[in-house]
N, C-alpha and C positions, 0 to 999 in steps of 0.2 A: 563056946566054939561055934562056929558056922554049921551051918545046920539046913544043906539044901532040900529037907523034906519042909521045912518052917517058910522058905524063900518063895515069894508074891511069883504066881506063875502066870501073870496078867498086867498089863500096863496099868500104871493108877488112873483111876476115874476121872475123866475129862470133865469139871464143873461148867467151864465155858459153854458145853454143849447145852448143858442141864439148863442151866441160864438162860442159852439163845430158845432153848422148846419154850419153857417159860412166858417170857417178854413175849412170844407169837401165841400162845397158849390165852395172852391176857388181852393180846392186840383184837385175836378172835371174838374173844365173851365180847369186850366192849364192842365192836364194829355189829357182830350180830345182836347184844342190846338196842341198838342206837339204830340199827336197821331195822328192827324186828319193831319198835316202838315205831317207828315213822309206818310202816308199812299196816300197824293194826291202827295208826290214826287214818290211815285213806282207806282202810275196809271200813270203816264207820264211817266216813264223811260219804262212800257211797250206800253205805246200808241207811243212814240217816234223812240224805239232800238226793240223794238220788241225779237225775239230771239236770238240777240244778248243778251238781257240783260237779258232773261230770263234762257240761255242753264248755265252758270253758278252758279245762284241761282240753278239750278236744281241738278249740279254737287252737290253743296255745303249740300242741303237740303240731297243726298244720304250719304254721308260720316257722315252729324250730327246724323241722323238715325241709319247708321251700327254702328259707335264707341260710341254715345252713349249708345245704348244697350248693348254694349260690356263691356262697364266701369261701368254702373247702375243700370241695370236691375236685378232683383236677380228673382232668378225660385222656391227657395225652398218656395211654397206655404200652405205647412206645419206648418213652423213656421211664417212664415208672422214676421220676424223679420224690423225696420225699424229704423233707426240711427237718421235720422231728426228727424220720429215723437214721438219716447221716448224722443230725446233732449228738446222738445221743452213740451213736457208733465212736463216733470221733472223741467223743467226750469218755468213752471207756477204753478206747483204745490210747486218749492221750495220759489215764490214769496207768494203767498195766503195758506201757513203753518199755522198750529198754531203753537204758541211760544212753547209752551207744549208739541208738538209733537218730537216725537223721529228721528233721522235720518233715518232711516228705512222706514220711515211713506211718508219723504218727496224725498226718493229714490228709486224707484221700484225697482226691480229687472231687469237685460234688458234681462234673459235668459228667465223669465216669462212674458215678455211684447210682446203682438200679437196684429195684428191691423185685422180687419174684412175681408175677402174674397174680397166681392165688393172693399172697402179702398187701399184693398195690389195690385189689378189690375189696381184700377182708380190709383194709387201713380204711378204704375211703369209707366204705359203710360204720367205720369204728368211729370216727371223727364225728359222724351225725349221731349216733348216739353218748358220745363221749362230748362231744362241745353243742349238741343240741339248743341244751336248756338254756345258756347263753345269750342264744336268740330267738325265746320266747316273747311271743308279742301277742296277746288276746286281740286287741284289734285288727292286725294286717293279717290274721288268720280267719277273725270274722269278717274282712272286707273280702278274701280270695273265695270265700265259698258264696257269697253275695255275686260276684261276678259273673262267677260259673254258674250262681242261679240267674245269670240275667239279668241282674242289676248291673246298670253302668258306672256309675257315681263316679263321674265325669272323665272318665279314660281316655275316652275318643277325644274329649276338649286340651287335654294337657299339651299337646303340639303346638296347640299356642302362643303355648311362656317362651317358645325360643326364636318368636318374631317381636314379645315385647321389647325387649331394649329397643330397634331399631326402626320404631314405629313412633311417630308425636303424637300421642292421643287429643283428642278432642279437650275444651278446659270445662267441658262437665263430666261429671260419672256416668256415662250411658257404657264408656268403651269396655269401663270394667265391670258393667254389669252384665256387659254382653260378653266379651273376653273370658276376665279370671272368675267372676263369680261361678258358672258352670265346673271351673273344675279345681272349686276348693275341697270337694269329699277325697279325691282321688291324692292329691298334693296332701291333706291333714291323714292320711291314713294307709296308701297306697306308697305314695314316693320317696320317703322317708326313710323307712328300714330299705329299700331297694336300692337307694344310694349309697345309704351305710356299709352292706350286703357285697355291693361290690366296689366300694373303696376298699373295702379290706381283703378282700380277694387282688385288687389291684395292688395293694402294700406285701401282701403276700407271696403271690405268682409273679411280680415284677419286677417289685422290689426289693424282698429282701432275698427270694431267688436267686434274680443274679447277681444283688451283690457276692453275695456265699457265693457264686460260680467265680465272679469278676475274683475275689480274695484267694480260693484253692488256685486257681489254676494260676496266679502271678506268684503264691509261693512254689508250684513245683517247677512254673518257668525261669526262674528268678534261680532254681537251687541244678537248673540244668544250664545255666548260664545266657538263655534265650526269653528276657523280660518283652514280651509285647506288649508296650503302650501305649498304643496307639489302639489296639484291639479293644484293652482293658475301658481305656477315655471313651471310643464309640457306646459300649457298655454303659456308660455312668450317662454318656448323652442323653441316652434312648431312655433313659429312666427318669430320668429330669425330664424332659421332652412331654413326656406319659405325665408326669405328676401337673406339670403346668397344665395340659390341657385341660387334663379332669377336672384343676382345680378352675379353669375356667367354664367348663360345663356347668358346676355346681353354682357358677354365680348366674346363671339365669334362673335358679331355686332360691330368691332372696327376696328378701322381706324391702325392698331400696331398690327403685327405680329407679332414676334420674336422667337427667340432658346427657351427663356424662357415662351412665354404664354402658352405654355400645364401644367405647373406645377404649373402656377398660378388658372388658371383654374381648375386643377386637384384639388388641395389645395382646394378650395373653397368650391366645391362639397364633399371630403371628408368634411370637418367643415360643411354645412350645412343637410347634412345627418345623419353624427353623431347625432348634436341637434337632431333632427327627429326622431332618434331610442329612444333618452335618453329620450326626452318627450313620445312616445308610452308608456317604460317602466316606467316613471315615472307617468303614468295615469293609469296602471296596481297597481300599491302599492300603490295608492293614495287611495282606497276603503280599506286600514288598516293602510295605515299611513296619521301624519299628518305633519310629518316635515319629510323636507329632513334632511336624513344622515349626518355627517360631511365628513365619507369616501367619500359618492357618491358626493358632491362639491368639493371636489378634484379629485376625478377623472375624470369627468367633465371640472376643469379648465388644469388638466396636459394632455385630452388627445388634445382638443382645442392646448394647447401650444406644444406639441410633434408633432400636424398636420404642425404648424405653423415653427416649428424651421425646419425640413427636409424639409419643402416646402423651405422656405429663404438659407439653407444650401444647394440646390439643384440647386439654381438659383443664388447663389451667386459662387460654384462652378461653373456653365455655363459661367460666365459672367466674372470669372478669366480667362479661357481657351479663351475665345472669347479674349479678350483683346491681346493676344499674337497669336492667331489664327483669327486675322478677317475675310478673307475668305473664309477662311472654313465653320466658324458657323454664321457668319454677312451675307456673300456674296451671298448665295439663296435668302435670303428674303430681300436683297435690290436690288438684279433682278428683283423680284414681284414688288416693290416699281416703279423702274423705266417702269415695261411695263403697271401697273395700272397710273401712273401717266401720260406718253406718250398717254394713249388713250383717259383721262380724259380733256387732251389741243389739242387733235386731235395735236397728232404730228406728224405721220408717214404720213401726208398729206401734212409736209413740205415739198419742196422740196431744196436741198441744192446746192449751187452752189458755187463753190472756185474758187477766183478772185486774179489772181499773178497780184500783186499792182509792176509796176517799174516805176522809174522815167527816162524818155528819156532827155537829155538834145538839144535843139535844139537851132542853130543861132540865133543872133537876127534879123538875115534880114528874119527869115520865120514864124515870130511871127506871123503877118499877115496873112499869110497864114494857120496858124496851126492854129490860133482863127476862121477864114473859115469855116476850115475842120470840127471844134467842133461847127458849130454854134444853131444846132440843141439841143444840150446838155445845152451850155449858156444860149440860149435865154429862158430854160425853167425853169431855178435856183429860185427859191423863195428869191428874195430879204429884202423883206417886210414882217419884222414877226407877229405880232398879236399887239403887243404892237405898235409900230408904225403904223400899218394899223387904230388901233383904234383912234391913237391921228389924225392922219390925217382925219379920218372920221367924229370923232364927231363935229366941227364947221359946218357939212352941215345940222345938226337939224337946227344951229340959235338961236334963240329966240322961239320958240314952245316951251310952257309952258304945252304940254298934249301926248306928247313921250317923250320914254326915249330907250336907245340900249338895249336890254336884251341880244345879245348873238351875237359874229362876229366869221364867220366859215369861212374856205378854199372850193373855190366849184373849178370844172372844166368845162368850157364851152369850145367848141373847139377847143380843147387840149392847152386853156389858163387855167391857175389860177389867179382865182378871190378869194380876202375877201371880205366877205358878211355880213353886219353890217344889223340884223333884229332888229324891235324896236316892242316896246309895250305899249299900251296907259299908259296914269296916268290921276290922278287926280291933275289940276294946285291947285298950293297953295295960288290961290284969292278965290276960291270957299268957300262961307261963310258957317257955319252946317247947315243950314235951305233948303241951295239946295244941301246939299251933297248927298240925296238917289236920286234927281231927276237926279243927271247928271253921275253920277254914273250908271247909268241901263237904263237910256233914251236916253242920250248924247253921250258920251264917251264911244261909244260900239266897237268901230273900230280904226285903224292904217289907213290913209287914202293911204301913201306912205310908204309900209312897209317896204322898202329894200334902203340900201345905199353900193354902189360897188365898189372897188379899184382894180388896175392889182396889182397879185404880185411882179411882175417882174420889172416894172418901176413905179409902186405907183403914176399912171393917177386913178382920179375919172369917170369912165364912168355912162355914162346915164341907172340906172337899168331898165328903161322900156324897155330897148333893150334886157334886158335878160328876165326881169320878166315882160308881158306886164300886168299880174293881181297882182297888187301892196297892195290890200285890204287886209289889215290881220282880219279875224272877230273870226277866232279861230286861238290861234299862242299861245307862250309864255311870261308868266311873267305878272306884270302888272294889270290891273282891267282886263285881259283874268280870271288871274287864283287863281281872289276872287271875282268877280262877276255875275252874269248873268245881262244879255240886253234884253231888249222887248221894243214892239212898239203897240198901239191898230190899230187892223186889219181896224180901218174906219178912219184912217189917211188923208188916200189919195194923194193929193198934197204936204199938210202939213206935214213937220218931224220935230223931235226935234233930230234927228242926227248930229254928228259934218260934216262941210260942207253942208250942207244941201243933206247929201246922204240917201236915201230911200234904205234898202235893199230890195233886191227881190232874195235871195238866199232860196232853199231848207231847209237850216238849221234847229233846233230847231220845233215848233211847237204851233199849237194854242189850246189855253183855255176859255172858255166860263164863266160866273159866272154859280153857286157858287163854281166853283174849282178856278177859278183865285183868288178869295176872300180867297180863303182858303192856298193858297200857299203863296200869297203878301198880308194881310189886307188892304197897301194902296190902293191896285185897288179896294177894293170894296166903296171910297169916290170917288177916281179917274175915274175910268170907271166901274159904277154902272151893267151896261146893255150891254158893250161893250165885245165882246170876245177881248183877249190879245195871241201876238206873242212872248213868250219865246225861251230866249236861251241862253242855261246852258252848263257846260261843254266845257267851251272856251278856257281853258287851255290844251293843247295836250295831255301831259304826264296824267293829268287825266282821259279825255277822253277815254284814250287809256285804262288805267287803270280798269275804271268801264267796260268796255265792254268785255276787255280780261286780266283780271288777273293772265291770266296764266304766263307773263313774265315780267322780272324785266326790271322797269323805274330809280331806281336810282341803283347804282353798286358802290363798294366799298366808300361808302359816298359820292358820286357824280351822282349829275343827269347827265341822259344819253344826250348825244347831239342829237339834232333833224337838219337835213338841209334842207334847202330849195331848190326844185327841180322845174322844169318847165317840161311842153309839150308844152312850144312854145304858149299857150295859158290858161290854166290856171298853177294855184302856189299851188304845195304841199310842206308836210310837211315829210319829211322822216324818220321815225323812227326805229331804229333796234330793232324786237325782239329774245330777248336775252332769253332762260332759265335756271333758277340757281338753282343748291339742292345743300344741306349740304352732305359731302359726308363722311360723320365720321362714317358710318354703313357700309364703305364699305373696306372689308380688302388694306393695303397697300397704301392706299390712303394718306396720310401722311396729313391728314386733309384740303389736297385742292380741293376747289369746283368741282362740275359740272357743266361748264359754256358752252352752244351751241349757235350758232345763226342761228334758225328755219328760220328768212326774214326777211320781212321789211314789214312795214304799210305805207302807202301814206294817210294822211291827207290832205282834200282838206282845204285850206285858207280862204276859201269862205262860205262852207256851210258844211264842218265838216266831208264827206263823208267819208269812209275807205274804202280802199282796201288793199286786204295784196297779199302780194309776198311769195312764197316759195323759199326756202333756201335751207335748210339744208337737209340732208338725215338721222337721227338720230332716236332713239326711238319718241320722243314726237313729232318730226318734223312729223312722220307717225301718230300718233295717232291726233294732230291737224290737218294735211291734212285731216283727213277722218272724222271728224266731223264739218269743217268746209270748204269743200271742195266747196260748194256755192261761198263761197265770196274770194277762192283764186284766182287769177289770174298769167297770165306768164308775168316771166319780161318784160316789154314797151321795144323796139328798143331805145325810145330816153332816157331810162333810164341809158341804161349802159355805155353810156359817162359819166355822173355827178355823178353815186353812188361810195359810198367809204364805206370800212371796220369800223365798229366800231374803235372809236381811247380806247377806257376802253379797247374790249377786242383783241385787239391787241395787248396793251402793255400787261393784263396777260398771252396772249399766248408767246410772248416774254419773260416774267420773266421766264415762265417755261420750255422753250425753254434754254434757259441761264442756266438753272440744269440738266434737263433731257434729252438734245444733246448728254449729257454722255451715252453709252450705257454699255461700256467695267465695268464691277462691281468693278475691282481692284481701276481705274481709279476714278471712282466714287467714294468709300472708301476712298480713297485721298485726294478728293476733291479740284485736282490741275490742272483742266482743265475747272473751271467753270469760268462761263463771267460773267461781270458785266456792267449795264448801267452805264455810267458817269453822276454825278449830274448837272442837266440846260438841258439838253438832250430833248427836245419834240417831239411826233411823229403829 
């Protein structure tokens, strides 16, 4: 029978709920895992790098700041208009409609939609830290505190560029070495993200502002039976209007000069002005009309096309006469081409030397003697090219199942050439998954013998400890360098789990105590509960190099940069060129080839990771890096400038462009029947 002392005096248990705590219970752990891990890697990249690591997060942080503000912030505090938070109102108010309700109901309006005073200040400050990062730029952040320290790099000269088009330059380079040269720091570094910045502020605030205004308010006039389209049209004018001009602004920032850009330019500006006038006038009659005219859409599209036909008939007339006149009307602005290009490869630093090649025939009784005479030249011929240095090399691994070669370079030791076969740890392929993270990061943290050496000349293997006497590679390339990090706990002692049984005792990397070791590696916290731990991250060069100075490129045209290996006779560095590159498409005449310089070089110590850099270059940024990091420059080493060598990347482009722009004579050039070419198999 029924039995109301037995009967549930409680609703049954809601699982759904249990559930949803759950799934957010799990969202938590991981989001604070994954934060809590990023946040103990940047307390170590500063307890480690110190202002190294910090001075460009600092750049970066300036530039997210200025250009965000520049792109999102809006001022009219008036209307407190706001694009996110109507979308997002609209978008939950069109989910939770009633079926019944009208479109109107589940559409605001966005010209009548305002967000609260406090909302419209806390939003704007939300947006720079919420879309910041976005518009991180280490350079336009180290060029803005350059300025305000009083450097100009070339600001004042930019007003320039918007008299080039409609000026004939001279048909040598003087104009543009007096003109654009001056202010290519400011164009490669300055102008760039400041156009981007407020393009999108323009697509933003104008454009998709009022389209969203021009769309709510023809559906609620449209559902009140009173469509203004004429209102709507002036609307869409003025935004077209805005977008033509801008995009005609943006074409005096172009890499293409010519007889014809004043008229495209010109063009442009008239069509985007026009719109401009038509939309004022038609936001004037829109207060008594509701359609546009049929006459006014014709004249509208005929004067658009009459702008359009005598701009095309104007530049197609140019470009008839150029065709039969290239000198005339070609040959100024491929002078400019040639003296912006010459400075953009540091060409006039070439120096040129003409070599009358004749053949002497001599006896054969003085062969001997004439091979003598050359023996200086002989003995110094690179026999041994890469490919055979390597096949000869690599049987000196053996059977070592935990190296492999990553990279064999040309060095010069007193006034020999050597190939220089550097290797990189691996992981053997006995290693079962159960000890793969221990020997990975405990093990196989080092190259014990990192260098294997060949003459080039007679291809003898010599003893690399006579060149390299520190053989240890612990930061180098390739390899578990440049996907792993290595640690050791600091109460070791005797005991290592190093290959060889080598203990480091380098400077390197850095120690962790729990609960941050716990938090970086979870195994340490089973493995060495109590124990602080010796990390060391960043063992790949090119990375290294990377996080601490980003200012300059590590790989160049699809290819990683080469790094060599250098001595003081006591210890082993790591040489690396830095290189700086910008897009040079903002800068007239540039024919869209880069800006490529080499500020120095970094010395990577092999050992324990240290840097030091070299000055170089004498260039804009070369100055602006010296004086912000003039600390850690130092002057070329004596025993360095036997062994250093030119980039081989940017030699060969200063080469290519060398092989074009040797040309100076404009006629010559036009021709283009005096230009070189490398032969294919060719290596430098």
């Amino acid at each position: 029978m029924y039995s109301s002392a037995k009967a549930s005096t409680g609703p049954p248990p809601d699982l759904s709920k249990y559930l949803r705590l759950g799934i957010i219970a799990i969202i938590a752990i991981i989001a604070f895992l994954l934060v809590g891990n990023q946040a103990v890697v940047l307390f170590m990249n500063f307890e480690e790098f110190a202002d190294l690591f910090t001075t460009p997060l600092y750049f970066a942080l300036i530039s997210s700041v200025t250009l965000s503000v520049i792109a999102l912030v809006r001022v009219n505090i008036v209307k407190r208009h706001s694009i996110l938070w109507y979308t997002l109102r609209t978008a939950i108010g069109f989910i939770n409609r009633n079926p019944t309700a009208s479109i109107t109901e589940s559409v605001p309006s966005f010209h009548d939609h305002k967000i609260s005073v406090p909302h419209f200040v806390i939003w704007q400050i939300t947006k720079v830290l919420l879309f910041g990062a976005f518009f991180a730029n280490v350079f336009f952040g180290f060029a803005i505190m350059q300025v305000i320290d009083g450097n100009d790099l070339g600001v004042e000269s930019v007003i320039e560029i918007f008299s080039l088009p409609f000026v004939t330059p001279p048909t040598d380079y003087s104009y543009a070495t007096e003109k654009v040269i001056p202010m290519i720091p400011a164009l490669l570094i300055l102008v760039p993200p400041l156009i981007a910045a407020i393009g999108l502020r323009l697509l933003l605030f104008i454009g998709v502002h009022h389209i969203l205004k021009v769309l709510t308010n023809a559906i609620h006039d449209t559902a009140g039976g009173k469509p203004k389209y004429l209102k709507y049209t002036s609307t869409l004018e003025v935004i077209v209007g805005i977008a033509i001009v801008w995009a005609a602004f943006n074409m005096f920032f172009t890499s293409d000069i010519d007889y014809n850009t004043k008229y495209a330019i010109g063009g442009m500006f008239v069509i985007g002005f026009a719109l401009i006038a038509f939309s004022v006038f038609d936001r004037i009659r829109s207060r008594v009309l509701t359609h546009m005219l049929k006459r006014d859409v014709y004249i509208r599209i005929f004067t658009i096309v009459a702008i359009a036909i005598v701009v095309g008939v104007a530049m197609s007339v140019n470009t008839s006469i150029a065709d039969a006149k290239k000198i005339e009307y070609l040959g100024p602005y491929t002078a400019q081409q040639i003296g912006v290009n010459r400075y953009l490869a540091e060409l006039d630093q070439v120096e040129e030397h003409i070599h009358d090649v004749t053949l002497n025939s001599i006896s054969p009784n003085q062969i001997d003697q004439y091979i003598e005479g050359n023996a200086d030249v002989l003995d110094g011929i690179r026999v041994w090219d890469w490919e055979a240095a390597f096949a000869k090399l690599k049987p000196e691994i053996g059977l070592i199942p935990y190296v492999n070669f990553e990279d064999n370079d040309i060095l010069r030791f007193d006034d020999k050439l050597y190939w220089t076969a550097s290797m990189a740890p691996i992981l053997p392929t006995s290693v079962s998954l159960e000890n793969r993270w221990y020997n990975e990061h405990l093990v196989y943290t080092h190259v014990p013998n990192g260098f294997l050496t060949l003459e080039a000349t007679d291809g003898k293997i010599v003893d690399s400890s006579e060149l390299f006497p520190q053989r240890k590679i612990y930061y180098g390339e390739g390899g578990l360098l440049s996907s792993q990090w290595s640690a050791y706990p600091t109460n070791r002692g005797s005991t290592t789990a190093e290959l060889n049984n080598e203990s480091y005792a380098g400077a390197g990397g850095l120690e962790i105590a729990p609960p941050v070791s716990w938090m970086f590696e979870p195994n340490f916290m089973i493995s060495y509960p109590g124990t602080p731990v010796h990390v060391m991250r960043y063992k790949d060069v090119n990375e290294r190099m990377e996080t601490l100075y980003p200012y300059f490129l590590y790989n160049l045209f699809g290819k990683e940069l080469d790094s060599l290996p250098v001595t003081d006779g006591e210890n082993t560095y790591w040489l690396v060129p830095l290189i700086v590159g910008f897009d040079s498409s903002n800068i007239p005449w540039s024919a869209g080839n880069p800006y490529l310089r080499l500020a120095g070089y970094a010395l990577v110590d092999t050992y324990d990771g240290d840097i030091q850099l070299i000055r170089h270059g004498n260039d804009f940024f070369s100055n602006m890096f010296l004086a912000q990091y003039e600390h850690n420059v130092i002057d070329m080493p004596v025993w360095l400038e036997e062994q250093i060598r030119y980039p081989q990347e940017l030699y060969n482009w200063r080469t290519e462009m060398y092989n074009i722009y040797h040309v100076t004579d404009v006629d010559i050039f036009i021709q283009a029947n005096e230009f070189y070419e490398i032969p294919r198999g060719l290596d430098t």
